[in-house]
Backbone as CSV, one residue per row, in Angstrom:
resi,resn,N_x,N_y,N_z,CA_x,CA_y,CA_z,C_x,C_y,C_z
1,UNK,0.857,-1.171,0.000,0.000,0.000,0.000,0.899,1.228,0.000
2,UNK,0.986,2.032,-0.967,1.364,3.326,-0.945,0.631,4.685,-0.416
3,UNK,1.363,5.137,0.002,1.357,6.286,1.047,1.731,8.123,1.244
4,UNK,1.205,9.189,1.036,1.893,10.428,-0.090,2.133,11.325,1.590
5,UNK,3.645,11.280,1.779,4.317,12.234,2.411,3.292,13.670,2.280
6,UNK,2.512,14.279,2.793,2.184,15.636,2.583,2.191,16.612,4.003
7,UNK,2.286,17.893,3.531,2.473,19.032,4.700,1.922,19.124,5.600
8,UNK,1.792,19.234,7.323,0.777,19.286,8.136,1.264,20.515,8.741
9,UNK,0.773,21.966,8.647,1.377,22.757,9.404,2.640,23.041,8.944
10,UNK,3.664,22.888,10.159,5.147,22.883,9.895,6.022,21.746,10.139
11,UNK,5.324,20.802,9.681,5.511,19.338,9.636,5.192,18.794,8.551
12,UNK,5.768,17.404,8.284,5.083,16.270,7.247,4.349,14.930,8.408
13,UNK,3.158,14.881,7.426,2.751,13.761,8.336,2.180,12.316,6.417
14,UNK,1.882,11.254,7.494,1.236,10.677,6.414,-0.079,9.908,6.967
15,UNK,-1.231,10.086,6.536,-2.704,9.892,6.341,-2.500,8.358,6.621
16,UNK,-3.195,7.408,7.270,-3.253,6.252,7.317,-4.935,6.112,7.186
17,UNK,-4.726,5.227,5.872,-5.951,4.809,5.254,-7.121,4.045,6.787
18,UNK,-7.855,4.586,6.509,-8.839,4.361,7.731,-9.226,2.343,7.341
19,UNK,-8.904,1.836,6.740,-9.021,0.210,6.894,-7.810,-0.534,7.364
20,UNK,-6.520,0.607,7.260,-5.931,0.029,8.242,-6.070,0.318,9.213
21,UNK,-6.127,1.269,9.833,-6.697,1.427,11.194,-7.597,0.771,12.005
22,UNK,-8.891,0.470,11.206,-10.286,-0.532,11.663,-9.193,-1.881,12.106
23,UNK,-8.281,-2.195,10.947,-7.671,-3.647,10.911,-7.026,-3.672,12.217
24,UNK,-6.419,-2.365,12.914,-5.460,-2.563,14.295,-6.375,-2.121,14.902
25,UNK,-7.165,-1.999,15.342,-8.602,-1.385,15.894,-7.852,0.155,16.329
26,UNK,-6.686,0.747,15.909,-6.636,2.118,16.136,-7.515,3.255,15.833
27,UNK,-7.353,4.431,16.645,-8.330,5.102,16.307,-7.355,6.988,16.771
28,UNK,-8.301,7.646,16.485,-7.477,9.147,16.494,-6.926,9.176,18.027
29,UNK,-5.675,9.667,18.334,-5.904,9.759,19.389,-4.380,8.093,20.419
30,UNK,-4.495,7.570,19.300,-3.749,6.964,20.078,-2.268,6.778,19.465
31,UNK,-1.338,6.578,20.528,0.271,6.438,20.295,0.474,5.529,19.558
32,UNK,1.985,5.827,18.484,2.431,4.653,17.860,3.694,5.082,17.936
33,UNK,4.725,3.597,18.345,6.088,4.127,18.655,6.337,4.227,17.068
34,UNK,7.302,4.980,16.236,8.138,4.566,15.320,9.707,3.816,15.218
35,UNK,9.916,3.586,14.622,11.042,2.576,14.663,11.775,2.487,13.189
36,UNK,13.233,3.239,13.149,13.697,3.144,11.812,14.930,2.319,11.897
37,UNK,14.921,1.466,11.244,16.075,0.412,10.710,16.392,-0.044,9.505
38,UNK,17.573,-0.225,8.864,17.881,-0.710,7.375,16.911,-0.311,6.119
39,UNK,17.450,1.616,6.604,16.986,2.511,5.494,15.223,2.291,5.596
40,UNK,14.584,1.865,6.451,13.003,1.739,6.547,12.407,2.038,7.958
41,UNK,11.110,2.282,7.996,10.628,2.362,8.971,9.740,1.586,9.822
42,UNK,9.030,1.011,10.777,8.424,0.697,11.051,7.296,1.209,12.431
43,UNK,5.936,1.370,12.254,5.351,2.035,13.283,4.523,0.900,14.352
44,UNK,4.591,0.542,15.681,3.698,0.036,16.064,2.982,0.739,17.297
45,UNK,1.868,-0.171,17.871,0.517,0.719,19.079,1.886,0.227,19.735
46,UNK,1.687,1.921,20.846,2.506,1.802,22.233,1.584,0.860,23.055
47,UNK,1.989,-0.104,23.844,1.251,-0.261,24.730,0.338,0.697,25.694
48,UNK,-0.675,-0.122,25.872,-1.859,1.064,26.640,-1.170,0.908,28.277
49,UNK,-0.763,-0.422,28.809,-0.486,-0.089,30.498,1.045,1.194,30.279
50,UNK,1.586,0.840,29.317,3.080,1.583,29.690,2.552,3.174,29.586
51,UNK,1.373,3.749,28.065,0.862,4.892,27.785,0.457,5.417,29.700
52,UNK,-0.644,4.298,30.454,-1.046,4.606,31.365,0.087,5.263,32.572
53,UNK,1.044,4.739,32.693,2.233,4.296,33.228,2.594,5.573,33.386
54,UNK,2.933,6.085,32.255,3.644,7.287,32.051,2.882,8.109,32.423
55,UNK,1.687,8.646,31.903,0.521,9.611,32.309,0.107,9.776,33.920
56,UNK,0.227,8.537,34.372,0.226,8.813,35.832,1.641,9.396,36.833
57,UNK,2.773,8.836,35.998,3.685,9.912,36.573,3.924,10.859,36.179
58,UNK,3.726,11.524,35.279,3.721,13.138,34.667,2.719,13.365,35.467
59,UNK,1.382,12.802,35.921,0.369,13.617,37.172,1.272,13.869,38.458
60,UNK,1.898,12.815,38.705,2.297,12.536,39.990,3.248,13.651,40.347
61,UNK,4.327,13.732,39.642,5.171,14.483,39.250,5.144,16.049,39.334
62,UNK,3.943,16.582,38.162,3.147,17.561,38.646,2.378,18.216,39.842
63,UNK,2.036,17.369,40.648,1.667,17.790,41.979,2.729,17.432,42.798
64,UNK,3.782,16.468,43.047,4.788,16.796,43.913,5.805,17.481,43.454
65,UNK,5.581,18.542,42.765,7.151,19.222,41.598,7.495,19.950,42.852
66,UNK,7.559,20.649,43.598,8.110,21.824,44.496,8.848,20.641,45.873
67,UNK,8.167,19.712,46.539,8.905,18.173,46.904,10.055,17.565,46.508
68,UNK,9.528,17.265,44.853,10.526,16.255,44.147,11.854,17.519,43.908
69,UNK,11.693,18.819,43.957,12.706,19.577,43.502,13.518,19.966,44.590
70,UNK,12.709,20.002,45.827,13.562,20.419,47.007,14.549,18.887,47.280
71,UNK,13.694,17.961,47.191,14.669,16.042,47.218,16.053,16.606,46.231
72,UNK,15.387,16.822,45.142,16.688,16.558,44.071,17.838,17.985,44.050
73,UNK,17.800,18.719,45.349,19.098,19.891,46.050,19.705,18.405,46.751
């Protein structure tokens, strides 16, 4: 399946045909790591516990920032 590099803003992005998407049950909105090796790329779904994972310590993080900053003097 071919695929057309086009402008998003001040970026390039590329359109993923909505039957592949149905096919990974992805939908707007969710992470995909990329991955480039031997001149190619490859994209897959981040996991949802690790996505969760992270999001709860960027909360966590956020409310103990003035704590975690006085720890890390």
């Amino acid at each position: 399946m071919n695929v057309v590099i086009r402008k998003i803003g001040n970026s390039e992005g590329v359109i993923i045909p909505k039957e592949v998407l149905d096919r990974l049950g992805l939908k707007a909105g969710d992470e995909l790591e990329l991955v480039t090796n031997n001149g190619g790329m490859q994209m897959q779904p981040v996991e949802a516990d690790f996505s969760r994972q992270i999001e709860h310590a960027n909360r966590f993080m956020d409310k103990y920032k003035i704590a975690l900053k006085k720890l890390a003097e």
